[in-house]
ZATISE-417348 format. One record per residue: residue number from 1; residue in three letters; chain; x, y, z of N, C-alpha, C in turn. Coordinates in pm, whole numbers. Each point is the difference from the previous one (the first is absolute). Last residue first. Layout:
residues N
> pos;code;unit;nu;nv;nw;cau;cav;caw;cu;cv;cw
> NUM;ALA;A;X;Y;Z;X;Y;Z;X;Y;Z
...
***
This chain:
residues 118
> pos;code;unit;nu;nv;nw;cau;cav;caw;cu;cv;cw
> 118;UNK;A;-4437;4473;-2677;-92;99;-5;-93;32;-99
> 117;UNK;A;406;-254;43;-96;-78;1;-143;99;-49
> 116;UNK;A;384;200;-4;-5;-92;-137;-135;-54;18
> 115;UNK;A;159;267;379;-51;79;-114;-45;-97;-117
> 114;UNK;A;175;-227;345;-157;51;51;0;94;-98
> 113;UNK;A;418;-134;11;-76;-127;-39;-137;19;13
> 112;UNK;A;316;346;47;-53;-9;-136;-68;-131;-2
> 111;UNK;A;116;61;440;-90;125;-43;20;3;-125
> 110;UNK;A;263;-290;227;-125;-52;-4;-86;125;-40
> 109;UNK;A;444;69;-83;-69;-97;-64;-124;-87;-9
> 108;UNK;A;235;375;285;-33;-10;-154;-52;-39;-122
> 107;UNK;A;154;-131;467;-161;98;5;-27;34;-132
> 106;UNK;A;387;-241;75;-68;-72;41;-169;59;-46
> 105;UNK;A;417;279;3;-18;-77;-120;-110;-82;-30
> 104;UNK;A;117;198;448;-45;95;-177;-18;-58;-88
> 103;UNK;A;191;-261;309;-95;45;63;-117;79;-140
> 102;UNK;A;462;-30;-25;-15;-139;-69;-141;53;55
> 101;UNK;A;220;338;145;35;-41;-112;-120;-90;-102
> 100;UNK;A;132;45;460;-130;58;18;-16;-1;-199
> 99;UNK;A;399;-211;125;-111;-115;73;-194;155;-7
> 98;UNK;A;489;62;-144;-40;-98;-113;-145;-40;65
> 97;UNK;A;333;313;209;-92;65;-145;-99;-116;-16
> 96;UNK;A;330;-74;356;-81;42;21;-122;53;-84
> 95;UNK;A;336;-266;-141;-61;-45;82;-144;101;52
> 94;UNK;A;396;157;-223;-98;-68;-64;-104;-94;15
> 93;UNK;A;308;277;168;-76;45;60;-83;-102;-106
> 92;UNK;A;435;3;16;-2;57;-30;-145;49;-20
> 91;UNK;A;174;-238;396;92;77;-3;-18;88;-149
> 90;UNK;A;-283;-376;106;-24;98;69;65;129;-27
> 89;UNK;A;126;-405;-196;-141;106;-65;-64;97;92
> 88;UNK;A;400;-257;116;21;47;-101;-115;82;-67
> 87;UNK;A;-60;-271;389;61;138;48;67;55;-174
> 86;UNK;A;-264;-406;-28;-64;109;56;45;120;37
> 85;UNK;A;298;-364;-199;-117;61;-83;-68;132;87
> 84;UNK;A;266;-270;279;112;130;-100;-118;42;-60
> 83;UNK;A;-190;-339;235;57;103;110;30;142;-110
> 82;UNK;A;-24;-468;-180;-158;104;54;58;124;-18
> 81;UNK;A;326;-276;23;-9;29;-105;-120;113;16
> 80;UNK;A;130;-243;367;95;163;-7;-80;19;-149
> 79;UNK;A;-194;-364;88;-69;95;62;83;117;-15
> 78;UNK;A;181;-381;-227;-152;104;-35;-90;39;53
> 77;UNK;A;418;-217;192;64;60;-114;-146;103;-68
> 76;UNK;A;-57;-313;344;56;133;47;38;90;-101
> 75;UNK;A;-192;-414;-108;-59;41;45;11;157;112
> 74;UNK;A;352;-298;-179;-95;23;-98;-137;102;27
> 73;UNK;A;278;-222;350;78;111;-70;-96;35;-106
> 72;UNK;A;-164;-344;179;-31;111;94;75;132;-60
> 71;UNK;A;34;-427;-216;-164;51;-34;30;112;104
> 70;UNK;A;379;-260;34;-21;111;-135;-108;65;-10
> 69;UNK;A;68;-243;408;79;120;0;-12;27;-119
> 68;UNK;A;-215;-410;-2;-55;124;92;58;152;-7
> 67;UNK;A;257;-392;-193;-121;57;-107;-85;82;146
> 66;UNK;A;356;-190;191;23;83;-122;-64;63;-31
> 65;UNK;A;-115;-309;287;-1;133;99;39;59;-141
> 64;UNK;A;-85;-401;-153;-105;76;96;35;124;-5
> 63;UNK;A;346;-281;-30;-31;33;-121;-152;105;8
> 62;UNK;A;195;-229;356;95;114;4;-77;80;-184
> 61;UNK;A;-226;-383;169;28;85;113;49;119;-57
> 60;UNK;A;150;-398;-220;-172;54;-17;8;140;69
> 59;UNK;A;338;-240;140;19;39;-167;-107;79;-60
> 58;UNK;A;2;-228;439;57;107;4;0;113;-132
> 57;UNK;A;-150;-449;-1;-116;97;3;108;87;31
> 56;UNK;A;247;-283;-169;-121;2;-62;-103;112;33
> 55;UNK;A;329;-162;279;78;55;-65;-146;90;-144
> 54;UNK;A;-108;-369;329;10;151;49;114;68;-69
> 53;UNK;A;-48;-440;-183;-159;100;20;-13;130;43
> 52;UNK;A;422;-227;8;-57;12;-161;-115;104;13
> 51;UNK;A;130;-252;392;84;114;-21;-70;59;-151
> 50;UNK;A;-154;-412;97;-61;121;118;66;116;-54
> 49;UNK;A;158;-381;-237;-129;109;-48;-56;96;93
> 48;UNK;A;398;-241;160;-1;80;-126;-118;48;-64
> 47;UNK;A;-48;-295;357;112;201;84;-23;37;-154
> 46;UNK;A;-160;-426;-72;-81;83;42;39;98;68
> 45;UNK;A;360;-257;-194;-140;28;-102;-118;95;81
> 44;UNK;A;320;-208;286;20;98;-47;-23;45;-170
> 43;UNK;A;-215;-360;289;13;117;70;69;162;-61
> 42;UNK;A;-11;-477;-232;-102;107;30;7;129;92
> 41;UNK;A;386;-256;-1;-25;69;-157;-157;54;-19
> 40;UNK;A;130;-266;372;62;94;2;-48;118;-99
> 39;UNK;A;-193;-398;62;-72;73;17;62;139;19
> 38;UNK;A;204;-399;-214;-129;93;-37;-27;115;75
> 37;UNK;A;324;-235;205;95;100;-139;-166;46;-79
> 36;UNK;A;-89;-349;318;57;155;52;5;77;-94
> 35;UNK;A;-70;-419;-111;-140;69;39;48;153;51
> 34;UNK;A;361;-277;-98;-84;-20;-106;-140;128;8
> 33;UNK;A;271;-199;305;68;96;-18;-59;62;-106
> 32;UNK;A;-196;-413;189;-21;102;47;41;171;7
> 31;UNK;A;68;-418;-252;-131;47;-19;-19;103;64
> 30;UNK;A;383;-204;100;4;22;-183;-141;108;-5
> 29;UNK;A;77;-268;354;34;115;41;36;51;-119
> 28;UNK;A;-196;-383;-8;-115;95;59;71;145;29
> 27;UNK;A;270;-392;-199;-106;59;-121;-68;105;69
> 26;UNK;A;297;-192;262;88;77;-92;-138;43;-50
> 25;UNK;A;-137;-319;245;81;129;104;25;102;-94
> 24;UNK;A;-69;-443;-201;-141;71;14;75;127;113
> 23;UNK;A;347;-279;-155;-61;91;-90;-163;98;47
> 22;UNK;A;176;-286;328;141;99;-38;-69;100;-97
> 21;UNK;A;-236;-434;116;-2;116;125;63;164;-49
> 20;UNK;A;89;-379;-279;-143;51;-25;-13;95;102
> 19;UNK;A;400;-241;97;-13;100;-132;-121;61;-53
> 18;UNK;A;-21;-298;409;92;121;-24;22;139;-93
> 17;UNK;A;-240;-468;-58;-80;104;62;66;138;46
> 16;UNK;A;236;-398;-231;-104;111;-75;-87;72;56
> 15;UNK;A;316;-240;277;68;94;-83;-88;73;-108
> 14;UNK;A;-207;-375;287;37;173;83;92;97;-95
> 13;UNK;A;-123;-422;-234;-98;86;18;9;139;103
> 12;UNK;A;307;-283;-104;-15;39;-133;-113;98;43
> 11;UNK;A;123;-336;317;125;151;11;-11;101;-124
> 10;UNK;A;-340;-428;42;-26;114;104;159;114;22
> 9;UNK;A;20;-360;-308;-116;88;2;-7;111;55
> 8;UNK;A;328;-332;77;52;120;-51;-138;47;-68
> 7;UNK;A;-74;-321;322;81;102;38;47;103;-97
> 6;UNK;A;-244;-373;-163;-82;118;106;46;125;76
> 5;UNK;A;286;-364;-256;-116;116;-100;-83;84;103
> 4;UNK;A;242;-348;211;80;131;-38;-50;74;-73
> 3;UNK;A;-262;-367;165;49;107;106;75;101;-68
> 2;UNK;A;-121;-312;-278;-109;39;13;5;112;131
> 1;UNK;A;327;-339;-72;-5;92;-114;-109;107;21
***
C-alpha cells in the first residue's frame, strides 16, 4: 500500500510541479508584457509632453516676435508722426517764429522780475 501512495504522490507531485512550472512561466510573462505596455505608455507620455513643450515655447517664441514687431511699428508710427509735426510747422514757419519768439518772451519776464524786485 504504502508503495502505491508513494507512487501516486510522487505523479501528483511532478504534475503539480508542471502546472506550477506552467502558471509561474505564464504569470512572469504576464508581468513582463505588463512592464512593457508601461513603459510603452511612458515613453509616449513623455514624446507627448516633449512635443507639448516645444509646441509651448514655439508658441511663446512666436508671441515674442509679435509684440516686438508692434512696439517697433509703434515706434515707427511716432517718429513719421514727429517727422509730419516738424515738417508741418516748418512748412507754416511756425516753427521757425515760435522759438526766437518764446526767447523774447523769456527776457521779458526776467526783466519785470528785476523791475518788481528792484
Amino acid at each position: 500500500m504504502r508503495r502505491r501512495w508513494r507512487k501516486r504522490r510522487m505523479r501528483n507531485k511532478r504534475k503539480c510541479m508542471g502546472k506550477r512550472r506552467k502558471r509561474c512561466r505564464r504569470r512572469m510573462r504576464e508581468e513582463k508584457e505588463k512592464d512593457e505596455n508601461k513603459k510603452e505608455k511612458q515613453e509616449n507620455r513623455q514624446e507627448k509632453e516633449g512635443k507639448r513643450s516645444r509646441l509651448r515655447k514655439e508658441e511663446w517664441q512666436e508671441e515674442k516676435e509679435r509684440e516686438r514687431e508692434k512696439a517697433e511699428k509703434k515706434e515707427e508710427k511716432q517718429e513719421k508722426q514727429e517727422r509730419r509735426e516738424v515738417t508741418r510747422k516748418i512748412k507754416t514757419r511756425q516753427f521757425a517764429w515760435s522759438i526766437p519768439y518764446e526767447e523774447e518772451k523769456d527776457k521779458e519776464k526776467i526783466e519785470e522780475d528785476k523791475s518788481e524786485g528792484g
